[in-house]
N, C-alpha and C positions, 0 to 999 in steps of 0.2 A: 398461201396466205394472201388475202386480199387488202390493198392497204388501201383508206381514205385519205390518208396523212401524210405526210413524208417533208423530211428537212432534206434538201437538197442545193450544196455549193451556197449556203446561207439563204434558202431562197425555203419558205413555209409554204410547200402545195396542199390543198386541201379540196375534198367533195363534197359539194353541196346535195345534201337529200332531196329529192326530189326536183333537181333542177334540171330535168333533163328537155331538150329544145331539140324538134323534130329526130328525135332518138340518137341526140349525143350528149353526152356528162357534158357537165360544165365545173371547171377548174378552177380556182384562183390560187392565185401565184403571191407571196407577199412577203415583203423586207422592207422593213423599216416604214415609210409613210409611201411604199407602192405597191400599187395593187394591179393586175394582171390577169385577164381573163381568158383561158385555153374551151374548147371544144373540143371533145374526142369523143371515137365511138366506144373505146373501151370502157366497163363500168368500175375499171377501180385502178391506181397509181403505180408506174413502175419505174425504176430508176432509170429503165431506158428513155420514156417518157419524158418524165424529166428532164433527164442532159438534152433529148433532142428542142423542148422548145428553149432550154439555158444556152444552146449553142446557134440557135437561131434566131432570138428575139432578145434575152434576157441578157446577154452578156454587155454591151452595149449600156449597163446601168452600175457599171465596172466591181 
């Protein structure tokens, strides 16, 4: 299954159609009035995905 979507640790990731920048998706990331922009080469969301940019960037916004 391919996900565009994904609720993750309160955190709304989403794929923008056709937003792709030198051949990587482009991600945002969103809770409450923040918004968070990922790059990846993958074309579609995985929970892995997820925890690694929640555990690298995201967490920090408690």
């Amino acid at each position: 299954m391919y996900l565009t979507e994904l609720e993750w640790r309160g955190w709304h990731f989403s794929i923008e159609e056709d937003a792709q920048i030198f051949g990587k998706t482009k991600v945002i990331a969103e809770r409450d009035d923040i918004e968070e922009i990922f790059y990846v080469a993958a074309d579609y969301l995985s929970e892995e995905l997820c925890e690694e940019w929640y555990e690298q960037y995201l967490y920090v916004y408690g």
